[in-house]
SEZAFI-302113 format. One record per atom (N, C-alpha, C, O): residue in one letter; x, y negated, z negated. Coordinates in pm, whole numbers, plus 32768, in hexadecimal, padded with zeros to 4 digits. Layout:
% residues N
AXYZ;...
This chain:
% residues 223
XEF061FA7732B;XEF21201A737E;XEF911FF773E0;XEFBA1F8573F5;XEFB720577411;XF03D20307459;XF02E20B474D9;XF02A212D74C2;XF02720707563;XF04320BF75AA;XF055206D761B;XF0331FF7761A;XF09620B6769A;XF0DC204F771D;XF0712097778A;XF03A21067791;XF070200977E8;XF00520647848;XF078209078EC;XF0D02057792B;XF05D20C178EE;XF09921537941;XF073212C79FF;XF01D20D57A0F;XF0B3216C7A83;XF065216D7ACD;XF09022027AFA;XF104221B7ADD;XF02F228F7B55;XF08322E57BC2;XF00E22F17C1E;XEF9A22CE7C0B;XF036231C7C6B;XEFE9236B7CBB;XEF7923D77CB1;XEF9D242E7C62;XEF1E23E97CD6;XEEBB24427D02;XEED424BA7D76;XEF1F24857DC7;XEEC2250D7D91;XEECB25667DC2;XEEB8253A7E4A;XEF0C25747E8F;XEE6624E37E98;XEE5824BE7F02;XEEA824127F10;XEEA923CB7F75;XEED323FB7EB1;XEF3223607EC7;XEEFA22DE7E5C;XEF2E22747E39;XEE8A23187E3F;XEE3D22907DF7;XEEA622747DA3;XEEF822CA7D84;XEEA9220A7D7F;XEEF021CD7D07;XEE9221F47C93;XEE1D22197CA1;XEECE21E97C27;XEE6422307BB4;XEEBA21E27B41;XEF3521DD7B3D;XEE6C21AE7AF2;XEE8A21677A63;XEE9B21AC7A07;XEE5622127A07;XEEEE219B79A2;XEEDE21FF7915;XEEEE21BC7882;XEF132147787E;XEEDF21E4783C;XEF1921BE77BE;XEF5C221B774E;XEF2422687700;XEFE321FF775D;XF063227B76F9;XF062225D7681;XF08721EB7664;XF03722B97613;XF038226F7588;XF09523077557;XF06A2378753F;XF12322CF7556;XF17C232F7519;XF1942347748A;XF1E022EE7461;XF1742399742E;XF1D323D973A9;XF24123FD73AC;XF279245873E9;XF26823A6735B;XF30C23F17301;XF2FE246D72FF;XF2A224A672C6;XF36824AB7346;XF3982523732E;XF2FF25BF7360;XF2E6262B7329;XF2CA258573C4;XF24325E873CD;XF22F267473CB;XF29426AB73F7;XF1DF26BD73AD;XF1CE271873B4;XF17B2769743D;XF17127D9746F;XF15326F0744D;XF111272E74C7;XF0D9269F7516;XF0F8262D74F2;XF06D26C675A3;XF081266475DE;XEFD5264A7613;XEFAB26AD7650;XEF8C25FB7608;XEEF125FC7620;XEED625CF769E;XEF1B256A76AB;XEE8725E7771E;XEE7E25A47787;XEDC425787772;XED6125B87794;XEDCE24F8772F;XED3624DA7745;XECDE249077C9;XED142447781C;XEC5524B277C8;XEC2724C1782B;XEBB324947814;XEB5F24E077E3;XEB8C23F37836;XEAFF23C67809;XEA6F2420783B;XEA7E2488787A;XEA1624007825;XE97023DF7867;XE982238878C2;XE9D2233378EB;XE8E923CF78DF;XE8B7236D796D;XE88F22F87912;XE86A22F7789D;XE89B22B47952;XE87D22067952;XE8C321B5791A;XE8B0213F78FD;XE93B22137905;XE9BB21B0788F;XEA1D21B278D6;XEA0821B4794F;XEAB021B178A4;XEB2221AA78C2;XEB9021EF784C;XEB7722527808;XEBE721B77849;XEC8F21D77801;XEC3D21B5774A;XEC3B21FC76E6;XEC142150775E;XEBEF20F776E5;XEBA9215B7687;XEBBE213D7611;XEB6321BE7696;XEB0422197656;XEB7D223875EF;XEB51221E757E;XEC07226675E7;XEC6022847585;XEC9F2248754A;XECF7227274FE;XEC7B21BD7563;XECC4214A7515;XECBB215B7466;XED1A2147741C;XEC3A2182743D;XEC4921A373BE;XEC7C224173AF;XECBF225B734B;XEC63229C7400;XEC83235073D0;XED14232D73FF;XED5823207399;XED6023177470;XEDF5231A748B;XEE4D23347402;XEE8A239873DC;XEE3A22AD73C5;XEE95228A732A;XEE8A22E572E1;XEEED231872AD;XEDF2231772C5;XEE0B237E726F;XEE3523E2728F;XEE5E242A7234;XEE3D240972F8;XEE9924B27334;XEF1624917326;XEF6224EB7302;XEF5523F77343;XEFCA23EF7351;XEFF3240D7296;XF05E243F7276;XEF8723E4722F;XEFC7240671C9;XEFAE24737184;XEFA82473710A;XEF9924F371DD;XEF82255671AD;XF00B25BA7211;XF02A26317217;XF03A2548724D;XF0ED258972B9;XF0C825AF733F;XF10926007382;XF05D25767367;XF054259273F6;XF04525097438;XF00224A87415;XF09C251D74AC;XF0B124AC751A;XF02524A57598;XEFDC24FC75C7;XF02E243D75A7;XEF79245175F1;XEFAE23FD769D;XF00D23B776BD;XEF37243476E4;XEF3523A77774;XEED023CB7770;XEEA924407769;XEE9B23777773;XEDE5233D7798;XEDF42309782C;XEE2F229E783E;XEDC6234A788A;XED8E231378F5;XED2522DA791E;XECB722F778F0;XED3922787981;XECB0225779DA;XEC9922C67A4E;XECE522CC7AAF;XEC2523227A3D;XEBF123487AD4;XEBD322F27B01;XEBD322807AD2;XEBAA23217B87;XEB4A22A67BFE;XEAB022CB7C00;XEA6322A47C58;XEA8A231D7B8F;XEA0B23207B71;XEA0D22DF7B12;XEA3223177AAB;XE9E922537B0A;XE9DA21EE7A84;XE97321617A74;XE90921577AB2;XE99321217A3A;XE9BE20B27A50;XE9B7205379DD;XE9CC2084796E;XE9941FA979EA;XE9C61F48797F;XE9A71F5978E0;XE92F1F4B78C9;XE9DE1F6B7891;XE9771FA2781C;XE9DA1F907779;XEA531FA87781;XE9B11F737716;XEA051F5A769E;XEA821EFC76D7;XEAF31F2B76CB;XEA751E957708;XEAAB1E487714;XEB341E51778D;XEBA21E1A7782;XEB111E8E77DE;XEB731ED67819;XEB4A1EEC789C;XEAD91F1B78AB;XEBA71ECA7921;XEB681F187993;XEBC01F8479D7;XEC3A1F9079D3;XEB6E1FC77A0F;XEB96203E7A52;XEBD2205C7AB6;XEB9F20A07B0F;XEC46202F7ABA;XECAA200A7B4A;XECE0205F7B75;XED4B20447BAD;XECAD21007B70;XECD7215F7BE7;XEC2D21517C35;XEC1B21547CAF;XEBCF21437BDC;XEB4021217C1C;XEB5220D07C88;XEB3D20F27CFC;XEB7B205F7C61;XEBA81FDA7C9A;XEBEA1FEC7D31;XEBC01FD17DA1;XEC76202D7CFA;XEC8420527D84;XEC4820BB7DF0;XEC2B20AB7E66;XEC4321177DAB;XEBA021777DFD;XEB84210B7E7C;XEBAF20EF7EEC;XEB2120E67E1D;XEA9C209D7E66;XEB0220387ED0;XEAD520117F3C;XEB5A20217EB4;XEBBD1F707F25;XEBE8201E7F75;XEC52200A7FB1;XEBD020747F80;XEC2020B67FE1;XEBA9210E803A;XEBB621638092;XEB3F20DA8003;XEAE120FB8022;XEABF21C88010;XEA8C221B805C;XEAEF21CF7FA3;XEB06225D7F79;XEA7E229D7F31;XEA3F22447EF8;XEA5522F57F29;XE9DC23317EEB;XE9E723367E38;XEA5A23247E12;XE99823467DE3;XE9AD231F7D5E;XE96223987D07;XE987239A7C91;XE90F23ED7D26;XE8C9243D7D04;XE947247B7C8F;XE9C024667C81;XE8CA24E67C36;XE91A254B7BDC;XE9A3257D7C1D;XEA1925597C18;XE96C25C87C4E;XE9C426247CCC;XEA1F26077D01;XEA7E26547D0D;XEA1D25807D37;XEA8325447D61;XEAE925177D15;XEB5125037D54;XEAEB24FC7C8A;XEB4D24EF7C13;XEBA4254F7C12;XEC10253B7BDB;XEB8325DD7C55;XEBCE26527C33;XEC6326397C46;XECB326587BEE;XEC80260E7C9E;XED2B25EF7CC9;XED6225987C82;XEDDC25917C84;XED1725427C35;XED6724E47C05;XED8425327B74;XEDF825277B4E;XED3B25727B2D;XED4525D97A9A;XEDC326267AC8;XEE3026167A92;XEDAB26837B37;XEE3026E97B7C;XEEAA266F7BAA;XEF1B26937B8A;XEEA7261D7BD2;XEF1D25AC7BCC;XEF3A25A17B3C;XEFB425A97B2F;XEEFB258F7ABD;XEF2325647A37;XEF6525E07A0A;XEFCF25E079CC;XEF2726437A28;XEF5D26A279F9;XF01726BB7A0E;XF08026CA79CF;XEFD726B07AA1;XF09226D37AC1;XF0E9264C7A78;XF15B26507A49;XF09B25E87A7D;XF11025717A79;XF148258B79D3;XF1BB257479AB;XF0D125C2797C;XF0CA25C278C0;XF13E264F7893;XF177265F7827;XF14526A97911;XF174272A7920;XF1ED26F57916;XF22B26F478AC;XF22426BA799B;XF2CB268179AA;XF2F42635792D;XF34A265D78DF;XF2A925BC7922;XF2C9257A78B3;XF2E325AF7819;XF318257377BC;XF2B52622781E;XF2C326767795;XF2EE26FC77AA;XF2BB2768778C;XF37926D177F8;XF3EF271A781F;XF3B027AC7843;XF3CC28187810;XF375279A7883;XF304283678DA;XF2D7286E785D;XF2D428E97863;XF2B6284277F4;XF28728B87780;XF1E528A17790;XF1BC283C77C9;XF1A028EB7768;XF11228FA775A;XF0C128A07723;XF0CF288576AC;XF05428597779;XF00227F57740;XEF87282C7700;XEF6B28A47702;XEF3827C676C4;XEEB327D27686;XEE54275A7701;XEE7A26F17734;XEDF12792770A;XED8E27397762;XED06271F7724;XECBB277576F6;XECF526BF7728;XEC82269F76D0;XEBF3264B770A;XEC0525D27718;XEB9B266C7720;XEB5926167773;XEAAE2634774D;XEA6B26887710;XEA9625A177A8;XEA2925657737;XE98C256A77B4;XE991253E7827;XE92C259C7782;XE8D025B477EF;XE8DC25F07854;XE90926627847;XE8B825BC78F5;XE90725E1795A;XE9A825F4793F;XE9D526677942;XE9D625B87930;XEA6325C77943;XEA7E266078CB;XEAF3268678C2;XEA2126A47881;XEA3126E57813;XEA1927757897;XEA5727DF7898;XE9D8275A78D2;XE9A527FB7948;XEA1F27CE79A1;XEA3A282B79ED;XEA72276379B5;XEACF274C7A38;XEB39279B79FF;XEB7427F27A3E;XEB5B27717956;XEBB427BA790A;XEBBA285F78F5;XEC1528B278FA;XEB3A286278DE;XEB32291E78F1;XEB3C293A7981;XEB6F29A87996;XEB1828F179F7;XEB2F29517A60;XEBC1293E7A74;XEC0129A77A72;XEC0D28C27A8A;XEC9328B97AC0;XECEB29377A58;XED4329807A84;XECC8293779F9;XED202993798C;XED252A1A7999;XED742A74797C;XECB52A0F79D0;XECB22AD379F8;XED082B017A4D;XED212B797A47;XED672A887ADB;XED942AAD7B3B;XEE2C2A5E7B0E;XEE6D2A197B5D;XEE492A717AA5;XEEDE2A1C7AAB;XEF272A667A16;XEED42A8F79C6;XEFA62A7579F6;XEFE32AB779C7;XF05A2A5F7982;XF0CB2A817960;XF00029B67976;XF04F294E7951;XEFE8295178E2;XF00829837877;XEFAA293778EC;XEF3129567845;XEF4B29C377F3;XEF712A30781E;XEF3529A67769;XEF6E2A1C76F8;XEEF62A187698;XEEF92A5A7630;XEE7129B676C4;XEDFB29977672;XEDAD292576AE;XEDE028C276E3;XED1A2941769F;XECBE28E876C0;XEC4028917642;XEBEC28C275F7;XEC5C28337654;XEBF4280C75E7;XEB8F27AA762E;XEBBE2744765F;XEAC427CD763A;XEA5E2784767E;XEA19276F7622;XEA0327B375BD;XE9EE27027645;XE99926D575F6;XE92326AF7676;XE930267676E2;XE8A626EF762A;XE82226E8767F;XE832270D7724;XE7F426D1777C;XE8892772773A;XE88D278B77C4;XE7EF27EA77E8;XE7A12825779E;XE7F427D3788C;XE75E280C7893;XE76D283B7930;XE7DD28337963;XE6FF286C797C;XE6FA28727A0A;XE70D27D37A62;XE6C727C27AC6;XE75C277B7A3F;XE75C27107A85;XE78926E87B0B;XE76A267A7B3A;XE7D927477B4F;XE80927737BA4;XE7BB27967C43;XE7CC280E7C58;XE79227747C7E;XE74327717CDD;XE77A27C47D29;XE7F427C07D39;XE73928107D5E;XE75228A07DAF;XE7B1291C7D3E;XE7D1298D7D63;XE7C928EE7CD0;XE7F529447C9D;XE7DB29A77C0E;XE7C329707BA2;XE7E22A247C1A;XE7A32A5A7B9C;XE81E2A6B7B59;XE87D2AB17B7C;XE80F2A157AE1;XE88F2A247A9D;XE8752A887A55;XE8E42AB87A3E;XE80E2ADB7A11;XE8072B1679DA;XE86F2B8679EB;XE8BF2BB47999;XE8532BB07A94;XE8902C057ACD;XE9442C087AE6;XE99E2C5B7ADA;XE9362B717B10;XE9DD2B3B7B31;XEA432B6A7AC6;XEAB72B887AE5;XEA0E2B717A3A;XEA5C2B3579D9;XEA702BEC7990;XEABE2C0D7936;XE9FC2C5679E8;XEA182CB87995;XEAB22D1C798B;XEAB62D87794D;XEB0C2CF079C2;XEBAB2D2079D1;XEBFC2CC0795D;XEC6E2CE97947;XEBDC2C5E791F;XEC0E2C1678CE;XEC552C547864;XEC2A2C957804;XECE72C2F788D;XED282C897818;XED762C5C7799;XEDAF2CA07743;XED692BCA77A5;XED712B837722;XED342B777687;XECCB2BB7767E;XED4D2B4D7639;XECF92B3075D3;XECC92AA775C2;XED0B2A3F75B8;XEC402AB975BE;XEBB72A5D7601;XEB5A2A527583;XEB112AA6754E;XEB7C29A6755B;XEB262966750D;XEAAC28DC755D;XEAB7287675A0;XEA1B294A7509;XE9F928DF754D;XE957289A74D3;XE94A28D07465;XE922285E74E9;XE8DD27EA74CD;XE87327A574E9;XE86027767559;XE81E27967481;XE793270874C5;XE75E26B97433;XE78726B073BF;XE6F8268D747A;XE6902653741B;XE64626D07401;XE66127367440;XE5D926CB7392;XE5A9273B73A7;XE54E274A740D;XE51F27BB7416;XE52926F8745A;XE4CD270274AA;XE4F8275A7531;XE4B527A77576;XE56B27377538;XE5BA278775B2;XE5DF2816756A;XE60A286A75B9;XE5D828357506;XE61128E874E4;XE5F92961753F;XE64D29B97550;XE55F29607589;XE53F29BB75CF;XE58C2998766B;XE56E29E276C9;XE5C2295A7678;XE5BE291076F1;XE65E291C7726;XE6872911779A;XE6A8293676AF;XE74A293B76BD;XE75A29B47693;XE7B829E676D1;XE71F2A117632;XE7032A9E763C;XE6CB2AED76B1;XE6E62B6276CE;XE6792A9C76EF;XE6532AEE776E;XE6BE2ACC7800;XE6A62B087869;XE7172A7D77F8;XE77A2A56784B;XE8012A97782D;XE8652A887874;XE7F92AEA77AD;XE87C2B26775F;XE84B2BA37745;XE8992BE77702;XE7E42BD97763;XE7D62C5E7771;XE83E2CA677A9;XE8312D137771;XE88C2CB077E6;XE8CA2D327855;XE9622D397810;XE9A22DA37808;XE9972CB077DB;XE9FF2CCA77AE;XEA2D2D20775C;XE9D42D3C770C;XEA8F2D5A7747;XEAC82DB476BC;XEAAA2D91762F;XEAF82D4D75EC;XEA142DCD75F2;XEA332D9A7573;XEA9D2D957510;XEA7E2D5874A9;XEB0B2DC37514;XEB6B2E0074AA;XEBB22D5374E5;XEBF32D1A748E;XEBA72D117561;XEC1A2C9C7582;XEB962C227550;XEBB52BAB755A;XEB272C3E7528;XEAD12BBC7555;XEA9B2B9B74BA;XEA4B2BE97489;XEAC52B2C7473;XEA912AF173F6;XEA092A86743E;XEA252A267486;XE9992AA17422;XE9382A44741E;XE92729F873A8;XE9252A34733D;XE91C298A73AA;XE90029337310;XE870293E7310;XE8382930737D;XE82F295172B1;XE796292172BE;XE74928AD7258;XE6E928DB721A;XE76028467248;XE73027DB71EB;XE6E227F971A6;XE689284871C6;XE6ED27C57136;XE66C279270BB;XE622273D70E4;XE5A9274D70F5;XE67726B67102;XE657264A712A;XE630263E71AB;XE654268B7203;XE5C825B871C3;XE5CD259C7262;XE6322595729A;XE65225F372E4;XE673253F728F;XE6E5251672FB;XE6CF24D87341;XE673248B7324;XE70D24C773C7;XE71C2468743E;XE74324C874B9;XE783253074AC;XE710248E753D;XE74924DC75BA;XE7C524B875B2;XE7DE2446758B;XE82D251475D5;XE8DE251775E9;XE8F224CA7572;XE8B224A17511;XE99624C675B6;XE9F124B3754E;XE9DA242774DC;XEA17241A7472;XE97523CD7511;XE93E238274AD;XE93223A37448;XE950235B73E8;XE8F624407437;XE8D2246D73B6;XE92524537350;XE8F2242172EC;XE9BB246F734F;XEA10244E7316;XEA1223A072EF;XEA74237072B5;XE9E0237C72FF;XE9FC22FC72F1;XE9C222BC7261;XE95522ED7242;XE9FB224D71F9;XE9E922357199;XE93B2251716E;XE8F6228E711C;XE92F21EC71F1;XE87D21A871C3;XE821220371DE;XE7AB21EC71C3;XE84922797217;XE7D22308720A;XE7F4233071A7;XE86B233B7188;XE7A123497168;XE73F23A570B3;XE75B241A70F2;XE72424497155;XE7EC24617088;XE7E524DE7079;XE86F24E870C8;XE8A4255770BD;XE8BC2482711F;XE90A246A7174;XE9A224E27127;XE9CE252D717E;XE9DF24F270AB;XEA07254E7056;XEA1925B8708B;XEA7525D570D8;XE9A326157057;XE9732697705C;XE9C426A170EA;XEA2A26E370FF;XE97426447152;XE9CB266C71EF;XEA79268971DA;XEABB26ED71F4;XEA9E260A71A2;XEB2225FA7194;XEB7826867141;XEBDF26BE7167;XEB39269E70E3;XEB4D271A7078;XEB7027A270F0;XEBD627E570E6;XEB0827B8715E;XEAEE281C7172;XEB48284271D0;XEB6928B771DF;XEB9027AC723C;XEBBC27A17289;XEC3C27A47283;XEC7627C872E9;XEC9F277971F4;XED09276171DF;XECFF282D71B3;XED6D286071C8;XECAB287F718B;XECA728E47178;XECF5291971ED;XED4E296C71D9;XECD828ED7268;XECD8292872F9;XED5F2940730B;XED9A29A37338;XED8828D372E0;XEE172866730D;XEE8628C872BC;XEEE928EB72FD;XEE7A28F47234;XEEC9293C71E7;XEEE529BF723F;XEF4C2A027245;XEE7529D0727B;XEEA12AB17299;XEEC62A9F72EE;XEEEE2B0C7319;XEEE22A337354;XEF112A3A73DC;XEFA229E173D1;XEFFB29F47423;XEFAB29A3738E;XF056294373A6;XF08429947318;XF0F4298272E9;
């Protein structure tokens, strides 16, 4: 795999880590967005393959994270040395920092945001209020958000919105994607179990495909 690790800013100054895994000639541009308890590393295996399907990726570290697949979480890192808060919620600026920074870098044209658990409800809410997004893709997003009803947040969403679980989560990301526009909102609904977030995709989940099949579906009607 081939990608360079990155540094910008956060919306309030944090330093924030990334990882740029560019395609020849892209078609479009992915801003990924781990789970709680991980970091950048969660796309080390999905990155490559988007990049060989023509999309250019940055995987960020939020400062909701931390050490995990071999990897540590050094916007976490600095968080905590700045004595900064780490919660869901508090990640929000650093996603709206990626955004703008993935926006410029891809000469102001329209990104894709993609995000995994928490960071999958940070992705639907920041997207509803920005006009730098052209598509959202969650995987297992839910009410994770403390003080906030995303259900509600997210019902102005005027993108086209793919989203995702194990099956165990189906009722759970359907009832968080209620309000949106059905005509903009593809739900996947598995055969298979799966995995919480974007893991699912990943080799060693049974059935891991079907996700991939459904998702590269997404990827065609929108780029």
């Amino acid at each position: 795999m081939t990608y360079s690790k990155i540094n910008f800013n956060s919306k309030d100054g944090l330093k924030m880590t990334a990882d740029l895994y560019e395609a020849g000639r892209p078609k479009g541009f992915i801003l990924l967005c781990h789970r709680s308890h991980c970091n950048r590393a969660e796309y080390r295996e999905t990155a490559p393959r988007l990049n060989e399907l023509g999309y250019s990726c940055l995987a960020i570290d939020q400062r909701s994270g931390m050490k995990v697949f071999g990897e540590t979480n050094e916007t976490k890192d600095r968080a905590k040395a700045k004595g900064l808060p780490t919660g869901y919620l508090d990640a929000k600026p650093d996603v709206e920092a990626a955004i703008d920074y993935v926006y410029e870098f891809n000469d102001k044209n329209k990104i894709i945001v993609f995000g995994s658990s928490y960071a999958a409800s940070l992705a639907l809410l920041v997207s509803t209020h920005t006009d730098k997004v052209k598509a959202v893709i969650a995987y297992s997003p839910g009410e994770y958000l403390k003080g906030v009803n995303l259900a509600n947040e997210i019902k102005t969403l005027d993108k086209p919105t793919y989203v995702t679980s194990p099956k165990a989560e189906i009722k759970q990301v359907a009832d968080v994607t209620k309000n949106i526009n059905p005509k903009l909102l593809t739900h996947f609904i598995p055969k298979v179990g799966g995995f919480h977030g974007s893991k699912t995709l990943w080799k060693e989940v049974s059935g891991h495909e079907t996700y991939w099949a459904s998702l590269e579906n997404f990827l065609k009607k929108v780029t």
